[in-house]
C-alpha positions as CSV (number, residue, x, y, z in Angstrom):
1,X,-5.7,0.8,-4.0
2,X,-4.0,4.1,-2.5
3,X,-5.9,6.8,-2.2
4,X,-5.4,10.0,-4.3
5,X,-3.5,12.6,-3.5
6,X,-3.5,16.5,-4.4
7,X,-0.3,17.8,-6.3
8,X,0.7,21.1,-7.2
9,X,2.3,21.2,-10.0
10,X,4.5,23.7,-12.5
11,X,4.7,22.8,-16.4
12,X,5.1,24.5,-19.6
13,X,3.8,23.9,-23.2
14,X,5.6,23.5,-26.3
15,X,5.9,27.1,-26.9
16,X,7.4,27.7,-23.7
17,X,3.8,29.0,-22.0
18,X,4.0,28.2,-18.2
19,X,1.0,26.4,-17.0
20,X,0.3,26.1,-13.5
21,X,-2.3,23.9,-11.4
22,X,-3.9,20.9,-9.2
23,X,-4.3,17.1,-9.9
24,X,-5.3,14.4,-7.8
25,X,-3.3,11.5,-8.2
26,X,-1.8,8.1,-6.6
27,X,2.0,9.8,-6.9
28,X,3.8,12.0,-8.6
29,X,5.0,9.7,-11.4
30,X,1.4,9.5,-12.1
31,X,0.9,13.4,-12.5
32,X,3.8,13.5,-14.3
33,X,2.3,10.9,-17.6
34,X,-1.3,12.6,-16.8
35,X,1.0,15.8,-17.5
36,X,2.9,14.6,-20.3
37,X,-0.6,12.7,-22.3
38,X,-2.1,16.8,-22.2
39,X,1.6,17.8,-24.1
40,X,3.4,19.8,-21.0
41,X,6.7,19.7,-20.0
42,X,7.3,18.6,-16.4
43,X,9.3,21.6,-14.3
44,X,8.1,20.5,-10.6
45,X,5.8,18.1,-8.4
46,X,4.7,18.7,-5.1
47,X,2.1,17.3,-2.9
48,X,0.0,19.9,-1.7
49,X,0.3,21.0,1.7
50,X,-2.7,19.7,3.9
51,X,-4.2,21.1,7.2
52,X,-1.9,21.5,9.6
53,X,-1.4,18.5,11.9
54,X,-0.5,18.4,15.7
55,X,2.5,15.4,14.8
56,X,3.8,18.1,12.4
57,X,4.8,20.2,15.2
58,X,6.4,17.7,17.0
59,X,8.4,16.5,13.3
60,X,9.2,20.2,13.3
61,X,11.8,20.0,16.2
62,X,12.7,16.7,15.4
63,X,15.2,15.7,13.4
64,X,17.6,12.6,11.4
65,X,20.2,11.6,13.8
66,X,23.6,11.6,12.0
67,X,24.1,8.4,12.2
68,X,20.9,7.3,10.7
69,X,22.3,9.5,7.9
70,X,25.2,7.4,7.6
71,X,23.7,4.4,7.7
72,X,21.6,5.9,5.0
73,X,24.3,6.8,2.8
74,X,26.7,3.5,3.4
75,X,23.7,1.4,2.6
76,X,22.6,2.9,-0.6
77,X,26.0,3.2,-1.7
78,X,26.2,-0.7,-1.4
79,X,22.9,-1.0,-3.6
80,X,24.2,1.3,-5.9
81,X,27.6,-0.2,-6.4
82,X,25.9,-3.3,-6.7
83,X,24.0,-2.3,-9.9
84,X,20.5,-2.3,-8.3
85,X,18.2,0.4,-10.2
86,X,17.5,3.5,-8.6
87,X,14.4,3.2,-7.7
88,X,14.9,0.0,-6.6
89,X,17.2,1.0,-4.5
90,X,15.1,3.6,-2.9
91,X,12.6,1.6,-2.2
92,X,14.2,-1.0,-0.5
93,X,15.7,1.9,1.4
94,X,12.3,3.1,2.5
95,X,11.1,-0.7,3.4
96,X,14.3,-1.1,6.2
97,X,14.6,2.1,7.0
98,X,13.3,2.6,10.9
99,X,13.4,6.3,11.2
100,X,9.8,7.5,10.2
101,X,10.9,10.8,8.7
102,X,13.9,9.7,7.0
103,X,11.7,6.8,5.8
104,X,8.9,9.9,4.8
105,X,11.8,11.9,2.9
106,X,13.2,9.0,1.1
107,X,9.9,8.2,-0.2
108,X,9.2,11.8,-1.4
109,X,12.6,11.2,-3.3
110,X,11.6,8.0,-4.5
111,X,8.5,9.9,-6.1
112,X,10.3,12.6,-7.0
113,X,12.8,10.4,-9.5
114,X,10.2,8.6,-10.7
115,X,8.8,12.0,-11.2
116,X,12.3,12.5,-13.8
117,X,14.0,14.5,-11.1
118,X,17.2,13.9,-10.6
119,X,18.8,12.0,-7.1
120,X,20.1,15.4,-5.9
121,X,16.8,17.5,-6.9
122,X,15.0,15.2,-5.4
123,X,17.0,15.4,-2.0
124,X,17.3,19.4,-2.2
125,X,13.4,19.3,-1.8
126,X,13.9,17.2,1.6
127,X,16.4,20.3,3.1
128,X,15.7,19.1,7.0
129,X,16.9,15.8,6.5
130,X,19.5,16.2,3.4
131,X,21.5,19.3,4.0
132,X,23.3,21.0,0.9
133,X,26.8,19.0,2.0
134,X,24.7,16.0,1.4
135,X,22.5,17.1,-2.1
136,X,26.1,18.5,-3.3
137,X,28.5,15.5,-3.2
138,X,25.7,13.6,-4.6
139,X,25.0,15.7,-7.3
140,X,28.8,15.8,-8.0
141,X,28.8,11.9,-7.8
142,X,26.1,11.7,-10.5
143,X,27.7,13.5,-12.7
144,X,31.0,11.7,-12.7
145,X,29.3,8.3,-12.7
146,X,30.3,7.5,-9.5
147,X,27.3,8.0,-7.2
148,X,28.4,4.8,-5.1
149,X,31.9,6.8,-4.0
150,X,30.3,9.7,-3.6
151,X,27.8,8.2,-0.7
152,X,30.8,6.2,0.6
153,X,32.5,9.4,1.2
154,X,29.2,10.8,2.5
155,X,28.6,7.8,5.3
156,X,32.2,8.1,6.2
157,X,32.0,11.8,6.9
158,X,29.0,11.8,8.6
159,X,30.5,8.7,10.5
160,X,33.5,11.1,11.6
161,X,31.8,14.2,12.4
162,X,28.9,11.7,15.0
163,X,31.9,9.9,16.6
164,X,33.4,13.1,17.6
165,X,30.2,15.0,18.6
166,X,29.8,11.7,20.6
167,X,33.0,11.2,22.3
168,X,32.8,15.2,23.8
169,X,29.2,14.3,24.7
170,X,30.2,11.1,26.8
171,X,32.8,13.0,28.3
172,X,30.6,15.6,29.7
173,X,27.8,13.0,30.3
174,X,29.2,12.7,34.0
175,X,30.0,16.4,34.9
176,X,26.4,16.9,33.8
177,X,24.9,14.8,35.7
178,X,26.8,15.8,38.8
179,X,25.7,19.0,38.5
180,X,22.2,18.5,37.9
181,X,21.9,15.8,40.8
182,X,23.5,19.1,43.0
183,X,21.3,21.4,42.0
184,X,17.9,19.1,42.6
185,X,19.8,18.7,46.1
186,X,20.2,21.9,47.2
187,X,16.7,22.6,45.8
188,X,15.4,20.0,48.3
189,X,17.9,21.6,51.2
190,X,16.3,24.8,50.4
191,X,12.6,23.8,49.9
192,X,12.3,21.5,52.9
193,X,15.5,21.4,55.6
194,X,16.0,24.8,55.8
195,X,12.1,26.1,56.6
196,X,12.6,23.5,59.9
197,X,15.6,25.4,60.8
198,X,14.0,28.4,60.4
199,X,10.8,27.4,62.5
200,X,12.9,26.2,65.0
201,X,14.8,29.8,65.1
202,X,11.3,31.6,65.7
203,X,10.6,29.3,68.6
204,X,13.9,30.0,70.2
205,X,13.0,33.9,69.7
206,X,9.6,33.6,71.3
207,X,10.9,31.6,74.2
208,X,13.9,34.2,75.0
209,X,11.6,36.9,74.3
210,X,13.7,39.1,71.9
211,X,13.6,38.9,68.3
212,X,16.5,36.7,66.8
213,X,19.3,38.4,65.1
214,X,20.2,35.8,62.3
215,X,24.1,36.0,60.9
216,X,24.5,37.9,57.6
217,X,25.0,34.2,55.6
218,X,21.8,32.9,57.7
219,X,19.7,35.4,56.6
220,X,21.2,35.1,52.6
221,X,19.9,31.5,53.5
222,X,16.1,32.0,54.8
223,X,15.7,34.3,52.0
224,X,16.6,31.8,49.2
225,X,14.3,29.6,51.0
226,X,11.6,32.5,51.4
227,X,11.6,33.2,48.0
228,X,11.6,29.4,46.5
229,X,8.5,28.2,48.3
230,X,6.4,31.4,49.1
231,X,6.7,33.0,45.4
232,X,7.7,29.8,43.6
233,X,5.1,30.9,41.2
234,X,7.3,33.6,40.2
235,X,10.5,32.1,40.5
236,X,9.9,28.6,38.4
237,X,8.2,30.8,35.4
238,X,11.0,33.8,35.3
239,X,13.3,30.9,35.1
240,X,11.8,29.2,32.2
241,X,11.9,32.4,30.6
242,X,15.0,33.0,30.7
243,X,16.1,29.6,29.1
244,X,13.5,30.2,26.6
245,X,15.1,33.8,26.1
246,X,18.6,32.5,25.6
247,X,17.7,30.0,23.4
248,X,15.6,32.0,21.2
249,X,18.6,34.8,21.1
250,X,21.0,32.0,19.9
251,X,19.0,31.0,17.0
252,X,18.7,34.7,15.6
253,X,21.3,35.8,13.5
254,X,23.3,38.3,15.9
255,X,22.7,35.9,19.0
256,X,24.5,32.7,17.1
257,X,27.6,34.8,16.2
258,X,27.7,36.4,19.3
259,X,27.3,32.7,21.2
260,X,29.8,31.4,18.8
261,X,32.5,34.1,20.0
262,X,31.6,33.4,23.6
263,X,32.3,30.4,23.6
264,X,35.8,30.0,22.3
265,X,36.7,32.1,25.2
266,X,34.8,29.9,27.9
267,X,37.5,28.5,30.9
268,X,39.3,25.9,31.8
269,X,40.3,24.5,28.0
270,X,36.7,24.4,27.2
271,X,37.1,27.4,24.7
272,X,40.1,25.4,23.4
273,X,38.0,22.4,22.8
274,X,35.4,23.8,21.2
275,X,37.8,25.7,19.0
276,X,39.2,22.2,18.0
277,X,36.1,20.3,17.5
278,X,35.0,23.2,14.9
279,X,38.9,22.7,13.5
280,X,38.1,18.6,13.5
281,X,34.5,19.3,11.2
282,X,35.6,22.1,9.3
283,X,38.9,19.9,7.2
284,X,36.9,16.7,7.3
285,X,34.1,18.6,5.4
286,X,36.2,20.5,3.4
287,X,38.2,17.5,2.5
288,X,35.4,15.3,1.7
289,X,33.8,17.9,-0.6
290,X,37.0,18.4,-2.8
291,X,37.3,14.2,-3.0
292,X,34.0,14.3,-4.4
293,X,34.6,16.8,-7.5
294,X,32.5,19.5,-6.1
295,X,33.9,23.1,-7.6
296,X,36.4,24.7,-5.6
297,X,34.1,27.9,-5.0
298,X,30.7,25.9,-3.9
299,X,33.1,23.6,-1.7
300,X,34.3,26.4,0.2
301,X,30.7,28.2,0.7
302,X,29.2,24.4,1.7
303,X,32.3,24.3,4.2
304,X,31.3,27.6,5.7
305,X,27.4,27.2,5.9
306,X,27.9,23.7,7.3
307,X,31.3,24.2,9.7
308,X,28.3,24.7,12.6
309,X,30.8,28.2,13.5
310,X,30.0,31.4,12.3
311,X,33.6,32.2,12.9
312,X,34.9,29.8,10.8
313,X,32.0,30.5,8.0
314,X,33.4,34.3,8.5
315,X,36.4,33.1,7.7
316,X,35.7,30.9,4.6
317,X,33.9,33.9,3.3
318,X,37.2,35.7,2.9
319,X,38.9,32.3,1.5
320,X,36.0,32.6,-1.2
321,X,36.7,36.0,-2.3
322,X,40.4,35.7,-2.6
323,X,40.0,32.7,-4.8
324,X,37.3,34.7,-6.9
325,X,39.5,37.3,-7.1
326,X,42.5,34.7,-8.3
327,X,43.8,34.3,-4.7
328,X,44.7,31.6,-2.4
329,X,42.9,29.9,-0.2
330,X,46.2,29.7,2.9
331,X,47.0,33.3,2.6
332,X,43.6,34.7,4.5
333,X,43.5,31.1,6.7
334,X,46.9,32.4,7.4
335,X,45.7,35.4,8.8
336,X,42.5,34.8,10.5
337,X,43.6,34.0,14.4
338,X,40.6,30.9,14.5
339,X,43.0,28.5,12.6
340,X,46.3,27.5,14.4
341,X,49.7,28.7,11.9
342,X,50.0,24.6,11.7
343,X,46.4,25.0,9.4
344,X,47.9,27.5,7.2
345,X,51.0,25.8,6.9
346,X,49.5,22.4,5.7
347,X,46.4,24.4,3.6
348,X,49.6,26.3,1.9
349,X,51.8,22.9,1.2
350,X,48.4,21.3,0.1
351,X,47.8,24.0,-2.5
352,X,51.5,24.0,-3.8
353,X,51.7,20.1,-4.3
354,X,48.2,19.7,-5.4
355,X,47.2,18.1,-2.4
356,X,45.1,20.1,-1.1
357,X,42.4,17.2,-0.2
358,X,45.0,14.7,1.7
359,X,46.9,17.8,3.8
360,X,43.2,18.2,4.7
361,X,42.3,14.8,5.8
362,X,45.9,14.9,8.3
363,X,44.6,18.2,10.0
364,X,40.8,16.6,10.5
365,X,43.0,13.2,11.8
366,X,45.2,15.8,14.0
367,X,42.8,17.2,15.7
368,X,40.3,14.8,16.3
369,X,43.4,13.3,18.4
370,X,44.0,16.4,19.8
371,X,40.0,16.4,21.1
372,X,40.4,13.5,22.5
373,X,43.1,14.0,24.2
374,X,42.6,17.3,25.5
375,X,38.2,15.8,26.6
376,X,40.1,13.1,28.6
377,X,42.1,16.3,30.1
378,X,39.1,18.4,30.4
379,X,37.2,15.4,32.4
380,X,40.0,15.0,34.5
381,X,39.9,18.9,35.2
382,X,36.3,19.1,35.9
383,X,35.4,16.4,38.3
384,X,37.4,18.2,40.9
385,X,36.0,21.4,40.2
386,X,32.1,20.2,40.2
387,X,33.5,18.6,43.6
388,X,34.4,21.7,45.0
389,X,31.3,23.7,43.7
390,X,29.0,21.0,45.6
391,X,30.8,20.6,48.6
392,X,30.8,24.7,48.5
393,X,27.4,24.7,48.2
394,X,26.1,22.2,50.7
395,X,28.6,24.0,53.4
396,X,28.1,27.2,52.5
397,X,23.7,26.5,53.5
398,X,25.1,23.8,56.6
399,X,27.0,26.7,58.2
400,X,24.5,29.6,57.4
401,X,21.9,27.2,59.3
402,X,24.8,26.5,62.1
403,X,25.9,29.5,62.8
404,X,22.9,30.6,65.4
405,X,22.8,27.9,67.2
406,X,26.4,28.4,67.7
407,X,25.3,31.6,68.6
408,X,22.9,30.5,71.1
409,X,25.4,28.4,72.7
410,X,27.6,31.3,73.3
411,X,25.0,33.5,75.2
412,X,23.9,30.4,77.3
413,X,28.2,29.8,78.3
């Protein structure tokens, strides 16, 4: 037998008189007939929150990888379509599912609808691991009667939006790894080879009997060198500080929008890819959320809150306020210099014909060519370059340690 559990839980009476309170339980349909047999009406079920846990931390920073969360969504729409019950269905979800916190949050919705929640009610309580795209298109497909569609066209937008996050990741898999396997070298050169050197230019000093004038690049050398392994207690921490600065900055507010500005304008096409990945996400989102029947108005604010660009959410704001205000949505796309003229174009045609949600699809198709295309380019265009930095760096400290003894050489011709 399960042991009980505490739930919170929010009712009201026939008259309408809220009623608040605790109950131990087995789950939450349970609190919910204990509820009902005393005359309340349900509102909300929640397991109390216990003491906090060290695992919780770790859950904390951990999320549902994307395409668990298609998986997810392609599998349950199978059981669904098939005409097995929803609870059913949930828990045979739970049973296969591998992902211990997707497993956890199906669970909770499990309980939840066997609470008399509804699906998407249910999932808005789980908001790390079923974002508002997700709890919308399913709210819209249970309302139409077609909740099976409506996952099918959440697995295969989730199944989009990971292949192209992956394909720019495996492209810059190897530039990475250069340049981390440089740095850890020139760390060791630093650390270890170029002390030797250095001990070696002290004995040459005390031998001659005047004190060794080291070259201007020598000296930029021995300092690095000085400073790594005599204050690497300094060094290693102000580091780490300022990675854990930067990434603190980015998640405020002001730091993401600024971050999201810098980096459209980084070098060497990067800018431009990033710009077209954001392109990519932004139409297949917004096309997948006007397949599913969700309001025009909500589909542009989940576009914006879930395009992962606060440009691009800038710029969805203004498309909602024209079409509040009776507007369209091409005329301030048109305008705002993130979308290419091809994007307006399409988004105006779209609008006129009434196909608004395939023009959409062809501009998510477009450009995740056009990432492709212009990752392979970007490759191509980097592995020189990291080249170029290493071999820099390695000659740059080989000469610096060089150039005495070259020196030397000269006063001993």
């Amino acid at each position: 037998m399960a042991s009980a559990t505490t739930f919170d839980f929010r009712a009201v009476d026939g008259a309408g008189v809220p009623s608040r309170g605790e109950v131990a339980a087995e789950s939450k349909a349970q609190v919910a007939d204990q509820l009902r047999q005393r005359g309340l009406i349900v509102l909300e079920v929640n397991e109390k929150s216990e003491a906090f846990k060290l695992e919780d931390l770790f859950k904390r920073w951990r999320g549902v990888g994307m395409r668990d969360m298609a998986v997810f969504a392609r599998q349950f729409a199978t059981l669904v379509g098939s005409g097995m019950p929803m609870l059913r269905s949930l828990q045979t979800m739970e049973d296969q599912t591998e992902d211990e916190m997707l497993a956890e949050a199906i669970g909770s919705v499990r309980e939840d609808v066997e609470a008399g929640s509804s699906l998407a009610q249910a999932m808005e309580r789980s908001p790390k691991v079923f974002d508002r795209l997700f709890c919308s298109m399913v709210r819209s497909g249970e309302q139409s009667g077609r909740l099976d569609d409506a996952l099918e066209r959440v697995a295969f937008h989730l199944e989009k939006i990971d292949a192209l996050r992956r394909q720019v990741r495996s492209a810059l898999m190897y530039p990475a790894f250069v340049f981390g396997l440089a740095l850890i070298v020139m760390f060791i050169v630093v650390a270890f080879i170029v002390p030797v050197f250095t001990g070696i230019f002290e004995e040459i000093s005390a031998e001659s009997g005047e004190p060794a004038e080291l070259p201007f690049l020598t000296q930029i050398t021995v300092s690095a060198s000085d400073a790594l392994t005599g204050y690497w207690y300094i060094v290693f921490p102000a580091i780490a500080g300022l990675v854990f600065a930067f990434f603190r900055w980015k998640k405020t507010e002001p730091g993401r929008r600024q971050w999201d500005r810098i980096k459209l304008r980084f070098p060497f096409q990067i800018g431009e890819v990033i710009q077209k990945v954001a392109l990519a996400r932004w139409s297949r989102t917004f096309a997948g959320v006007i397949a599913s029947g969700v309001p025009l108005l909500q589909s542009i604010k989940i576009t914006g809150e879930t395009s992962g660009s606060s440009v691009i959410e800038d710029a969805m704001d203004q498309v909602y306020t024209s079409v509040q205000s009776g507007g369209s949505i091409a005329g301030p796309i048109e305008r705002d210099a993130i979308f290419p003229p091809m994007v307006g174009h399409m988004v105006s045609v779209g609008e006129e014909t009434g196909q608004l949600e395939d023009m959409l699809q062809k501009v998510a198709d477009f450009y995740e060519t056009e990432v492709d295309a212009k990752v392979k380019a970007l490759t191509a265009l980097i592995e020189p370059i990291m080249i170029c930095f290493v071999g820099g760096m390695v000659g740059f400290i080989v000469i610096s340690m060089y150039l005495p003894i070259f020196e030397l050489y000269d006063k001993i011709g």
